[in-house]
N, C-alpha and C positions, 0 to 999 in steps of 0.2 A: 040848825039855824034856818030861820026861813027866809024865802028868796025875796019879800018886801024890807026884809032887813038888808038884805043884801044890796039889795037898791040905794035905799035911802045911806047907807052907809060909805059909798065910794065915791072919794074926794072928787071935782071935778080937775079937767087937765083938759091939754091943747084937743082942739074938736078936732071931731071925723062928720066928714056929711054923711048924713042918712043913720047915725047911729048916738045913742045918749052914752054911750059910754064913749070911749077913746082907745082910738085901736091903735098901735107903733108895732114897730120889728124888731126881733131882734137881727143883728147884722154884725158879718165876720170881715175880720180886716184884713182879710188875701183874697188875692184877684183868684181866676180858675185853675191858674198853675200855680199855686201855693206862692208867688213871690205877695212879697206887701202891697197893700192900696196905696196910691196916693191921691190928691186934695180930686184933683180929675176926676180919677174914680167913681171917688164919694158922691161928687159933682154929681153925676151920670148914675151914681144908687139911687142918689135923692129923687131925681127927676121921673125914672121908671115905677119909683115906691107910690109917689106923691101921682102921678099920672095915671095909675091904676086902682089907687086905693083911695086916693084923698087924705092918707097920711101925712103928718109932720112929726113924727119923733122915733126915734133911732135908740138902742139901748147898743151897749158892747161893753164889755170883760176886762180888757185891762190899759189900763191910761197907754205905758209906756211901748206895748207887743207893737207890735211894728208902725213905732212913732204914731199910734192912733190920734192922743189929742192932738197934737201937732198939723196932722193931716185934717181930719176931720174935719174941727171947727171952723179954719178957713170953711170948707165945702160947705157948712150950717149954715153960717151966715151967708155966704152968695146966694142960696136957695130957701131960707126962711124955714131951715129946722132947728128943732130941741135934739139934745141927745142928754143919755144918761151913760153916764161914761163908768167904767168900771176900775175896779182895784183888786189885784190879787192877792189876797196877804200870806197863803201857804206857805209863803217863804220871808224870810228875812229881805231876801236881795230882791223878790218879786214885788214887796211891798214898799221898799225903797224906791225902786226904780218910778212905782204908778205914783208913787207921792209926790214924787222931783218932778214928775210932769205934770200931775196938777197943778203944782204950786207954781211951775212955770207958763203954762199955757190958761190955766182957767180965767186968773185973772184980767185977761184982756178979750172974753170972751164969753164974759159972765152971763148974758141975753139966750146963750146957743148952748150951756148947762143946763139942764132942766133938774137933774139930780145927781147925784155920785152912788155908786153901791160898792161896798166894801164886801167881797166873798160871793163867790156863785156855788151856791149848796157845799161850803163846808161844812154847814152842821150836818149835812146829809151824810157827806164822807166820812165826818168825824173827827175833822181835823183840826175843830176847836170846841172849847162849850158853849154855850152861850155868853159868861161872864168874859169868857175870851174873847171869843167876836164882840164885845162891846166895846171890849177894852180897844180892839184892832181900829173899831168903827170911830173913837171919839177919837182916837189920836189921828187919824186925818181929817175931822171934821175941825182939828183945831190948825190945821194947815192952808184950809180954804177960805176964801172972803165969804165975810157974814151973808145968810141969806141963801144959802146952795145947800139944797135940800140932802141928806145924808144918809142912810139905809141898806139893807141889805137885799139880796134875793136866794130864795131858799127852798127847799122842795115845800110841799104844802102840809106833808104829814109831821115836816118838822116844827113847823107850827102848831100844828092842831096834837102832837103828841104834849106841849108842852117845853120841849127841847129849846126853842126860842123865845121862853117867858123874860128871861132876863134882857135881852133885845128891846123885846118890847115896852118891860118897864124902863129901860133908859134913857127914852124920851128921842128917839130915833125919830126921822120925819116921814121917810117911806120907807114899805116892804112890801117886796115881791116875791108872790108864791109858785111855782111851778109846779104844774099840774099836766100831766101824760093819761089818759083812758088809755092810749096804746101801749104803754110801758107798765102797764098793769093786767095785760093780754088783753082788754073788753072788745068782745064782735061791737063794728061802726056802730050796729041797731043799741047799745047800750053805752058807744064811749060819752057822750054827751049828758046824759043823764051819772056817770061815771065823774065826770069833769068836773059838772056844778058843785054836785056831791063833796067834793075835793075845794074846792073853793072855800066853798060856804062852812067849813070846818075849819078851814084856816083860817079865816077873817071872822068866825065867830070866838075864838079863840085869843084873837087879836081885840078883839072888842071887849072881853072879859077881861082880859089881862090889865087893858087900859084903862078898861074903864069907860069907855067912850065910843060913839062909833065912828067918829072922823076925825079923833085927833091925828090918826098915823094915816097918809093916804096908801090907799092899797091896789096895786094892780097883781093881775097873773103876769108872771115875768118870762115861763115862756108855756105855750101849747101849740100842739102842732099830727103833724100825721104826714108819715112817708108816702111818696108819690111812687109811680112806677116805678122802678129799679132798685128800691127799696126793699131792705127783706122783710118780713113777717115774724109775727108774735106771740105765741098761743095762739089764739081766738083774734088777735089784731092782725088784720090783714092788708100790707101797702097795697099802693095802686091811688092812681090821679083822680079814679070816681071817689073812692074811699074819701082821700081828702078833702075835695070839694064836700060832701056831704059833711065832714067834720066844720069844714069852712061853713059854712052854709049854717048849718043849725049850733054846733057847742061856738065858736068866735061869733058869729051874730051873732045869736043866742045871748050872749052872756053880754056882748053894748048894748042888747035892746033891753038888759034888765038895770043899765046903767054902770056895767062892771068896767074897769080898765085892763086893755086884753094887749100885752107882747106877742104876736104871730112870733113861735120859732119853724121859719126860720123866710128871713126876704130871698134868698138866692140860695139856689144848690151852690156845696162848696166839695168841686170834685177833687182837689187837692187833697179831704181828708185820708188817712188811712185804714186800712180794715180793723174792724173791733171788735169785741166779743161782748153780746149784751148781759143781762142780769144773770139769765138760765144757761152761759154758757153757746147756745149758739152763735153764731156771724151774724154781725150786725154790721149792716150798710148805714152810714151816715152822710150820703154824697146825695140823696135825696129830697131832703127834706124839705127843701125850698117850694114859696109858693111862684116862684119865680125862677125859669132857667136861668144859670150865670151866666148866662149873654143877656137875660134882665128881658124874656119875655113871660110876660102871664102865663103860667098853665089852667088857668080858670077864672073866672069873673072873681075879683076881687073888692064887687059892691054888696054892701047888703040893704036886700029891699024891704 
């Protein structure tokens, strides 16, 4: 698909100065010692996102993990952001709980909602099919007050293999693609030409399906690149230059072609624990942030 499609195809959403597309974070709801955020917190996220970036919108994973709506949207509205709040539904009790709290908190906060996402890459993991996650998706779009936009986010090959057609013809209102060069090993000199790549496959995908190019608004839901302390990937290699120059060219990059881009991730979160990536080796995930969790810049977070 080519990348004047790719332009003209992506819905707008809340601005970012200096960029045609619209840039958010994604953001975790535990402080550095793994205990929960509260409103404060958020307070003090917003303020460092918003004062370095020129952002205003926030995505996260699941309504109820540590009372997020509850927290959060106080914090949105004191400080004039969107969020898109998530739902877990891998589970019976996990999909319960994120329902009980939209249904209790969205509605008195419906301005500070930007969307809902129902699943973060289970089509990826496999833990549903398509006709399933739709089914997951409409049964709490029928819990929310009219007008709260409703959607998934998913890797990007899940998309573009086809795996999410049923999704898309269900008349969903956003989806989010995630997109890695680094999780696919590419040396920095090709993650960005990698990324688009990656994009432009899922959202062409999504426009075939639909039918259209703007009926479903579309953002990358998350991209990113480990900073120093981070470990390496193949040919992908952390470190803070690395990601600045991912910063810099694939996230510009892709607002200045008019895309809607989720930085993963606003803040290192050292709480996590060690992991093992795709191939097997150790994978650091206490890196990732474009921001220390004391919420200072590791790098210019403008694009010029």
């Amino acid at each position: 698909m080519r990348a004047a499609v790719l332009s003209l195809a992506l819905a707008a959403a809340p601005a970012v100065v200096s960029a045609a597309g619209s840039l958010g974070f994604a953001l975790g709801d535990k402080k550095a010692d793994g205990t929960c955020k509260y409103t404060s917190d958020y307070e003090a996220d917003f303020d460092a996102i918003k004062s370095n970036s020129g952002a205003t919108i926030v995505r996260g994973y699941a309504a109820s993990d540590c009372n997020t709506a509850q927290q959060i949207l106080p914090a949105a509205k004191a400080k004039g952001f969107k969020v898109i709040l998530g739902v877990w539904p891998d589970t019976e009790d996990s999909l319960n709980a994120d329902k009980e709290a939209l249904a209790t908190y969205v509605p008195d906060y419906q301005d500070q909602v930007y969307a809902v996402t129902v699943g973060s890459e289970t089509l990826y993991r496999g833990n549903f099919t398509g006709p399933e996650l739709l089914e997951k998706i409409n049964d709490v779009k029928s819990i929310l007050p009219d007008g709260i936009k409703v959607g998934t986010a998913d890797s990007w090959n899940k998309y573009a293999d086809g795996t999410a057609d049923a999704v898309i013809k269900g008349g969903v209102d956003i989806l989010l693609a995630n997109g890695f060069a680094y999780w696919q090993g590419q040396a920095i000199d090709n993650a960005t030409a990698t990324y688009f790549d990656d994009i432009q496959q899922a959202l062409g995908q999504i426009q075939s399906v639909s039918g259209s190019l703007n009926s479903i608004e579309f953002w990358t839901g998350e991209t990113g690149w480990p900073t120093t302390g981070g470990t390496n990937y193949g040919a992908a290699i952390a470190g803070t230059s690395n990601a600045q120059t991912y910063w810099d060219d694939a996230v510009c990059g892709m607002l200045a072609w008019g895309g809607n881009v989720f930085s993963f991730e606003a803040f290192d979160e050292p709480w996590k624990p060690e992991s093992v990536g795709e191939d097997g080796s150790a994978s650091d995930e206490t890196h990732w942030g474009v921001m220390t969790s004391g919420r200072t810049a590791k790098f210019s977070l403008t694009c010029s």
